[in-house]
C-alpha positions in Angstrom: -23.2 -7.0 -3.2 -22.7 -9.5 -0.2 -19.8 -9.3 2.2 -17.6 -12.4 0.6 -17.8 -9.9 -2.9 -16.4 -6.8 -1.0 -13.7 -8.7 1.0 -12.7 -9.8 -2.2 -13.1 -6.4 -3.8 -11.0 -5.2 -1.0 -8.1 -8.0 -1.2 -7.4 -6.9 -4.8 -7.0 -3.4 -4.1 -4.3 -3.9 -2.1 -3.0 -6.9 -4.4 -3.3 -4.2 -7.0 -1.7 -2.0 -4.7 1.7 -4.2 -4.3 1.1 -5.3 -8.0 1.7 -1.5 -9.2 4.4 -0.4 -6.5 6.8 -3.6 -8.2 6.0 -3.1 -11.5 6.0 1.1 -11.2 2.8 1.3 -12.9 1.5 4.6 -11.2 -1.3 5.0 -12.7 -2.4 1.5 -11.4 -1.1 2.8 -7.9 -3.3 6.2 -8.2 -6.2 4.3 -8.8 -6.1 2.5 -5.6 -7.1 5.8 -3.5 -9.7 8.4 -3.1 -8.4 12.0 -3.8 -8.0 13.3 -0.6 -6.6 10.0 1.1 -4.7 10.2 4.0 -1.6 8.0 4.5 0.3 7.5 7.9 3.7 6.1 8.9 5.6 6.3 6.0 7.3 9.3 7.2 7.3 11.4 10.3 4.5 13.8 8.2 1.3 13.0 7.6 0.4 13.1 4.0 -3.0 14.2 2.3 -4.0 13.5 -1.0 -3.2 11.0 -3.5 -1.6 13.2 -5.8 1.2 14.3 -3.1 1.9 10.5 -2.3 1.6 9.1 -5.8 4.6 11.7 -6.1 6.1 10.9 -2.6 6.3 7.1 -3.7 7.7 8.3 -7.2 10.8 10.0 -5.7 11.4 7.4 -2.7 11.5 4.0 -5.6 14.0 5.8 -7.5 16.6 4.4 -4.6 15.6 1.0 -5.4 15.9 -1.4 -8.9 13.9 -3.6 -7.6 10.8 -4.0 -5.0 8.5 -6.8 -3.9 5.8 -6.6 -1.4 4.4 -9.9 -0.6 1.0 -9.5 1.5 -0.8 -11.4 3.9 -4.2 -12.5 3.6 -6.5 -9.6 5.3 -9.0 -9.3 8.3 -11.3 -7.1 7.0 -14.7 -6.0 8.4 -17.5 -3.8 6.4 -20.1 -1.9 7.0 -22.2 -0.5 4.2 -19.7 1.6 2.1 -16.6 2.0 4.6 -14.3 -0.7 5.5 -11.1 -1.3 7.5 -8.6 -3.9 6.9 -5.2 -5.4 8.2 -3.0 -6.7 6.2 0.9 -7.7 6.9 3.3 -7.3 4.5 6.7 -8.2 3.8 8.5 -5.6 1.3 12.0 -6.2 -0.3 13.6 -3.5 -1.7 16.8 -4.2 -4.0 19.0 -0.7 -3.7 20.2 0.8 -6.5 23.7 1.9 -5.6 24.2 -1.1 -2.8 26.0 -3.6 -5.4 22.7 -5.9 -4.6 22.4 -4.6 -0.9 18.8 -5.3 0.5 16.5 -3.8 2.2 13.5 -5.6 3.9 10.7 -4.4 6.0 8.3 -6.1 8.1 5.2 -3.9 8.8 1.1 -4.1 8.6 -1.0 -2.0 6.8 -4.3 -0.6 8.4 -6.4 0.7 5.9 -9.5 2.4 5.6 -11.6 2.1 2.2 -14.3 3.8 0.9 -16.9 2.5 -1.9 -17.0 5.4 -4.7 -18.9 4.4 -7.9 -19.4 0.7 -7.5 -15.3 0.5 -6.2 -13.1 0.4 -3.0 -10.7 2.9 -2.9 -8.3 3.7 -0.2 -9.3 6.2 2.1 -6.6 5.9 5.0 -3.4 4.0 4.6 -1.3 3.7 7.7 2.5 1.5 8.1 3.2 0.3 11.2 6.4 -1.0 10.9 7.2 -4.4 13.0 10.7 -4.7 11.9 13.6 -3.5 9.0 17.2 -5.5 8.4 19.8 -4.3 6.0 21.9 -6.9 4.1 24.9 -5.9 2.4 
């Protein structure tokens, strides 16, 4: 595999990523990320394993009726079967009791991939949030 294959390879698991989030499709989401991943920022705890965030995520969409998270184009580098990647997002979330009150957050994403059976999958997600605004 050449480099252009697994930055592409990379670009769609995090398109896959936002893809699943909006349309709640978690077992889409769960494929995206080794077993013992280990996310960062989306809370003041660390959390390890997929299974506990795949829940984690469960409970926290259950605010919203709506999400989109609209991603940047990444800067990835690779090196043989680990790779790290930036990528900005922009997520709207639509709350559910807010009478169409939004939610939007500005952040980047540094992730960490692994390659595990001929696939990327994540193995460190971290949110660094650049900014959040509230509409009513």
């Amino acid at each position: 595999m050449n480099d252009a294959d697994d930055r592409r390879q990379l670009q769609d698991v995090m398109l896959s990523y936002a893809a699943a989030v909006d349309d709640r499709d978690m077992a889409r989401y769960r494929a995206c990320f080794a077993d013992d991943v280990e996310i960062v920022g989306f809370g003041e705890a660390i959390i390890n394993g997929a299974d506990t965030w795949i829940a984690s995520v469960q409970r926290q969409l259950e605010a919203f009726s709506a999400t989109q998270h609209l991603m940047s184009p990444q800067l990835a580098t690779v090196l043989g079967d680990t790779a790290s990647a930036r990528t900005d997002v922009q997520a709207l979330h639509v709350l559910k009791d807010g009478d169409g009150a939004m939610f939007t957050l500005w952040a980047t994403y540094l992730t960490d991939f692994v390659r595990t059976d001929n696939s990327w999958k994540i193995a460190r997600h971290e949110l660094v949030i650049r900014g959040t605004q509230q509409t009513p």
